[in-house]
N, C-alpha and C positions, 0 to 999 in steps of 0.2 A: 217463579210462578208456582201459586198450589197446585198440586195435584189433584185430581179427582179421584175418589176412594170409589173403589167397586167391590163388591162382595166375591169372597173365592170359595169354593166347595172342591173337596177332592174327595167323590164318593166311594170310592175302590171300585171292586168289582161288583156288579149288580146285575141282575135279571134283564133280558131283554127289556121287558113288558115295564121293569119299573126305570129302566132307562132313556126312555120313549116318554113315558108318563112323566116324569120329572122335569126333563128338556120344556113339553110341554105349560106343566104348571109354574114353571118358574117365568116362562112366556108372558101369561097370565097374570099373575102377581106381579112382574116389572109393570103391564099396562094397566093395572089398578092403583100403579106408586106406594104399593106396598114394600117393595123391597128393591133395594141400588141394582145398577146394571152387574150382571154378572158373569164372572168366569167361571167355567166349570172342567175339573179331567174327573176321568172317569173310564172303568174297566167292563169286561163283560163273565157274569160263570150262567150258562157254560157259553164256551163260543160260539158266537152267532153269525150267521149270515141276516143283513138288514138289506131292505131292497127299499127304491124310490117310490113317493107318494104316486108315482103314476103308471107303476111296471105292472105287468101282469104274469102273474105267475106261471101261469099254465102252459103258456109262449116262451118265457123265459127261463126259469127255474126248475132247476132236475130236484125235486124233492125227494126222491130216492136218496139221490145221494146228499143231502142234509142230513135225514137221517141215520142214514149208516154212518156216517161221520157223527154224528150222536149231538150236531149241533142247534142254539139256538135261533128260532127265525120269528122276525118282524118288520112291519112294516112302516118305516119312517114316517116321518109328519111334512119333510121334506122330497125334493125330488132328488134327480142323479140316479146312480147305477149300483147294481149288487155290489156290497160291501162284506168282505170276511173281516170280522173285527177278532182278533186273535192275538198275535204278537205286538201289538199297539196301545199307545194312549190315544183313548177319543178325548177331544174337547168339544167343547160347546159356550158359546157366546151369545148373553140376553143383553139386549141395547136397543133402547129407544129410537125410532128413526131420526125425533127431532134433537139426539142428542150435539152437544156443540161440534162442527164443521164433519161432522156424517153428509157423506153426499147421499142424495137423490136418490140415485139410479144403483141399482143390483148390482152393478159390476165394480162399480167406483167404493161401493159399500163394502163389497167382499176382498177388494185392495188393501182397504185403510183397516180394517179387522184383523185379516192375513197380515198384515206388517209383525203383527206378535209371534205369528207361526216365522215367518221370516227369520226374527230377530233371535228366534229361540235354536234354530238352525246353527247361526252364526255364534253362541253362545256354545255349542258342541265345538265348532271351530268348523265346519262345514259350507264352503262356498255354493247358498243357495243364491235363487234368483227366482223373480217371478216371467212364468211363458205367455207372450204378449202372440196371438196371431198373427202372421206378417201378411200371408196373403188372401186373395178373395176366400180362395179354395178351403185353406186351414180354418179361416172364420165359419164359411158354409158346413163345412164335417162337425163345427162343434153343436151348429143347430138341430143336426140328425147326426147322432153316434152310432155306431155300426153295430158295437157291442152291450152286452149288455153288465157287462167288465166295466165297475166303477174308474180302476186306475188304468185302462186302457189306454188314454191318451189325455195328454194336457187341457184341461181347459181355459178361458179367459182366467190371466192372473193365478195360473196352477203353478204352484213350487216347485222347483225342481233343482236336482244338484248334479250339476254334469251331465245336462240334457236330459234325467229324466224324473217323472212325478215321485213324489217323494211324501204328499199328502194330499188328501182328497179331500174336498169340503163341499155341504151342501147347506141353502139358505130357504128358511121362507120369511112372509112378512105377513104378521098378522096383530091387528088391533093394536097397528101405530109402534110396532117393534119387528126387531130383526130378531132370527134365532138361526145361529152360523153352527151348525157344527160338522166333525169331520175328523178323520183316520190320520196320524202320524204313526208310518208303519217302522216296527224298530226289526222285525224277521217276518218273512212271507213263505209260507209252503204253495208255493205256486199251484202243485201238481191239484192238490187238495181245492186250491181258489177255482181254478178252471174244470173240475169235477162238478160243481156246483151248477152250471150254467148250460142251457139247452142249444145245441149245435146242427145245423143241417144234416153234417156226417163228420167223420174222426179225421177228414180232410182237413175241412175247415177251422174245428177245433185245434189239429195239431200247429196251421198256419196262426192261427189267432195268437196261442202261446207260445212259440218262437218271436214274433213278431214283440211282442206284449217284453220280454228280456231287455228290448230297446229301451223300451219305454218308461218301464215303471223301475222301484230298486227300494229296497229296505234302508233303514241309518246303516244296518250293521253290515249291510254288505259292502258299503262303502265307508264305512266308517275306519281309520285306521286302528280304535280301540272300542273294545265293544262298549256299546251304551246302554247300562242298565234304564229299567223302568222308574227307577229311583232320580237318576241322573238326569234323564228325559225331562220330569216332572220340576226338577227344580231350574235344568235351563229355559224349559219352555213358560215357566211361569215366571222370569225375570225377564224372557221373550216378550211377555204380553204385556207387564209393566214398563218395558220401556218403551215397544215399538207402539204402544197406546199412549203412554204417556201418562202413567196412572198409578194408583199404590192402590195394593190390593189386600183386605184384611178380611180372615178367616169368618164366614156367615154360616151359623146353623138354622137349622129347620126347626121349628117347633113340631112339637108329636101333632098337633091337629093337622100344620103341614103336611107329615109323614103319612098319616092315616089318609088324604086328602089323594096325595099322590099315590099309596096303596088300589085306591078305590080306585083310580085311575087307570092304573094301572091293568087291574083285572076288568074292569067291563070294557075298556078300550085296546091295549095292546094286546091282549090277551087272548079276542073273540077272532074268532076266523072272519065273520061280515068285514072286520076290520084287513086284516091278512091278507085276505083272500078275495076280498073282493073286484080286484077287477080283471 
């Protein structure tokens, strides 16, 4: 059987504001059928903290300590929970909803997508697995999260290797497409992640990241051999070819593209109204 050709971009590391922007515009341009569904990795200078399309910052986020950590912050297009993108490859997936055998519904969508993240695991040699909710209870926590700690806890279909999250993904749907993307963490400075985020008191905090050890875990911390950035990148990209089912060949941007997501860039990820606003 042919495969279906998707376009692949590996932008390196990039600015918040034009990482946000891009994600975006490539949204756009698959639902105008301008250009084939796409993969995308992708880094961040400087490191940033990205929070969900729905968090509020003032509630949630210690900007203090953002900036003493001298890092970048924006505000995703998607939902979910504060993410420190740092020692990671992000990915990102543009795909049609109508494309062949995409289910429906959100959850069933973020399954058959994640099968690349999966597959890209298993390519390191890492027995992952996807966390299905067993009970009422575990289903109910994931519809109110407690934290405001993206890799807190598992959600529908969260990856995990050895019981715990191992990548965090958020989705939206807009104008007849999906845009997935999400953290594969290769190293985590904990202390630094839970610095970022607003706590009752140093009770709570300290219960949160104790707890939080269970839960979540970098490649390399379990990894028997360390996993470069390099290594990540090419298993996680024969991850997505195979667990999609697809061949995937190198797509550039035209400079009006570039220019297009530039602009985008600055009057939208850039502005506080945008940040900040809720």
């Amino acid at each position: 059987m042919k495969k279906e050709i998707w376009g692949f971009i590996d932008s390196g590391d990039c600015s918040p504001s034009f990482n946000m922007a891009l994600d975006e515009a490539l949204l756009d341009w698959h639902s105008e059928g301008s250009i084939p569904p796409i993969i995308r990795f992708y880094g961040w200078n400087p490191a940033t903290l990205s929070i969900g399309y729905f968090q509020r910052v003032e509630k949630e986020i210690n900007m203090e300590a953002v900036r003493k950590h001298r890092l970048g912050f924006v505000r995703r297009p998607t939902g979910g929970r504060g993410v420190l993108h740092e020692h990671e490859l992000t990915y990102s997936v543009i795909v049609s909803e109508d494309y062949p055998d995409m289910p429906k519904t959100v959850t069933e969508a973020y399954r058959v997508i994640s099968e690349g993240i999966l597959q890209g695991f298993q390519q390191l040699g890492m027995d992952a697995y996807f966390a299905v909710p067993k009970t009422e209870e575990d289903r109910e926590s994931l519809k109110n999260p407690r934290s405001a700690v993206c890799f807190d806890a598992p959600s529908w279909y969260e990856l995990v290797v050895e019981g715990r999250k191992v990548a965090g993904s958020a989705q939206t749907r807009q104008k007849g497409v999906i845009l997935q993307h999400g953290s594969i963490l290769l190293d985590l400075d904990e202390d630094k992640l839970f610095s970022l985020f607003n706590y009752p008191n140093d009770r709570v905090k300290e219960r949160m990241q104790r707890a939080f050890k269970n839960k979540a875990v970098a490649i390399n911390e379990i990894s028997p051999q360390k996993v470069t950035l390099e290594q990540a990148k090419r298993a996680f990209k024969t991850g997505f070819e195979n667990g999609l089912q697809i061949e995937l060949t190198p797509f550039e941007l035209s400079q009006k593209q570039l220019d297009y997501v530039n602009m985008l860039a600055k009057s939208r990820y850039e502005s506080d109204e945008w940040n900040f606003k809720r």
